[in-house]
N, C-alpha and C positions, 0 to 999 in steps of 0.2 A: 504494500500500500504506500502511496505517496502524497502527504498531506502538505498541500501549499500553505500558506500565510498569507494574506489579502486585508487593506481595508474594506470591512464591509460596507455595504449599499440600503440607504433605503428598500431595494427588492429584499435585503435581506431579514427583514423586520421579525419578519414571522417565523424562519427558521431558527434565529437570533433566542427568539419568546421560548421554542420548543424544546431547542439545547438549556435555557434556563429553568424551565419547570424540571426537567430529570437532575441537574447538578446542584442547583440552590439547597436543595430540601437537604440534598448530603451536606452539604458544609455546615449545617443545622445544628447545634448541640440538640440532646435526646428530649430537652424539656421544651422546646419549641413546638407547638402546637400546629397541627393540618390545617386550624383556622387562619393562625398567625404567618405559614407560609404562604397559604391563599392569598392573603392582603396584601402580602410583599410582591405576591408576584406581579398581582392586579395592579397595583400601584407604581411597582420599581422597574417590574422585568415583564413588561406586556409589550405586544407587537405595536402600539402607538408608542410607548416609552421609547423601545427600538428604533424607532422610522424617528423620533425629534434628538434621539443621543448619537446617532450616525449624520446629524445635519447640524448639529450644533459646532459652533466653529471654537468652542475650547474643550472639546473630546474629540475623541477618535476610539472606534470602535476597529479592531483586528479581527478577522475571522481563521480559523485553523480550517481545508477543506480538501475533505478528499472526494473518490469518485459520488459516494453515497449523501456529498451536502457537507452543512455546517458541522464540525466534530468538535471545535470549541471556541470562545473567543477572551478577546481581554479587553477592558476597555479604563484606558486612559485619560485622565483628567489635569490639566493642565490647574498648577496653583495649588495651593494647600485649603482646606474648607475653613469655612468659619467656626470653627469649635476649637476653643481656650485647650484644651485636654493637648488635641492636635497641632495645635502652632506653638503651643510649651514642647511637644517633645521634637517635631522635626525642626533640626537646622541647617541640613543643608538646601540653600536658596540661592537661587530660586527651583521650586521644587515639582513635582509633576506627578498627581496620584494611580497609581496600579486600581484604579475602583473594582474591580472583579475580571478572575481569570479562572475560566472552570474550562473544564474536557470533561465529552461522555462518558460514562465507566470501563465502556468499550474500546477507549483507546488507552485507558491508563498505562504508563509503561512505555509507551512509543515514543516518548521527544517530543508528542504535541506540547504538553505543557511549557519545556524548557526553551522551544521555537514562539512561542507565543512571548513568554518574559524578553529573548531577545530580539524582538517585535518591537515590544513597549519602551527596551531599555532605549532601542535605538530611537524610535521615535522620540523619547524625552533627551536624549545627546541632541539629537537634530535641532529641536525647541530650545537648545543653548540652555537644558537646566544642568545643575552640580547636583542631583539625586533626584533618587527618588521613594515614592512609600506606598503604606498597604495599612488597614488595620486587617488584624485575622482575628478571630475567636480566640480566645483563651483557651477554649476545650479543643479548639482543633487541631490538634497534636501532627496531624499529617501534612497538615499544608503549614505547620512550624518550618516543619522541617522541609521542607522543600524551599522556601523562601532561605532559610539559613543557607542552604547551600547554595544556593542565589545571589550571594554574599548581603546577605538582608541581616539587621541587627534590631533585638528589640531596645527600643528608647522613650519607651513611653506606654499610655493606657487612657482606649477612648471608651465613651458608651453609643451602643449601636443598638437601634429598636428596631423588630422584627415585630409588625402587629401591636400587640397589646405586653409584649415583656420587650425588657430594655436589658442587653446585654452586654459584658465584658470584651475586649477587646485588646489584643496588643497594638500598640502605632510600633510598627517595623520599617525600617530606614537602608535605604542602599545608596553611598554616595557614588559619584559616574566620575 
């Protein structure tokens, strides 16, 4: 199998939505509720959200794609957000956010993932920033460790709502 790297398209909207109902709910800690990912999806990860975060001129959406369609994407945000937690811990500025990088189950293991980060990285070099970041879960023990070997460090702790609970989060930092 041979999975390219592409920015995605508005046509991509809906594939986009598809890939994130099956990955979202995994990055999930276990007390996260069917209703609470529902709302996220509806709200963060729907096929209109997709078609205005591929058009928006300070993101950029990546897609991972082999013959069978979308396998995963990442999507990049330029700038650090407006949350105290998040601009106390990142400093390297100007900075570029990792906002979500999932692959289907089915390709775990392939390099989609690590193709995808150097995707992002290079896009945020291009952008002229000195790093970049991520918040992950705290419980998410696998995508810890994927980001560390990513040369990603934790430097901080944000809070992230899913729904109706507010959770834990590391701000993880990688300077370029």
């Amino acid at each position: 199998m041979t999975v390219t790297v592409r920015p995605a398209t508005s046509a991509d909207a809906t594939e986009l939505a598809a890939v994130a109902a099956v990955t979202f709910p995994l990055a999930c800690p276990p007390s996260v509720t069917d209703d609470d990912v529902a709302d996220f999806l509806g709200s963060v990860l729907s096929e209109d959200r997709f078609a205005e975060y591929v058009g928006a001129p300070d993101r950029t959406v990546i897609a991972a794609v082999d013959r069978g369609g979308i396998v995963g994407y990442v999507m990049v945000v330029d700038g650090v957000v407006d949350d105290a937690d998040v601009r106390a811990a990142v400093t390297a500025l100007p900075a570029v956010e990792i906002s979500k990088l999932y692959v289907l189950p089915g390709h775990h293991g392939e390099g989609v993932s690590h193709r995808l980060m150097d995707a992002a990285v290079n896009r945020a070099r291009a952008g002229g920033a000195a790093g970049v970041w991520l918040g992950v879960n705290q419980e998410n023990v696998r995508a810890q460790r994927f980001y560390t070997k990513q040369g990603f460090e934790k430097v901080g702790t944000k809070r992230f709502r899913v729904g109706g609970q507010l959770h834990h989060d590391f701000v993880m930092e990688r300077r370029l």
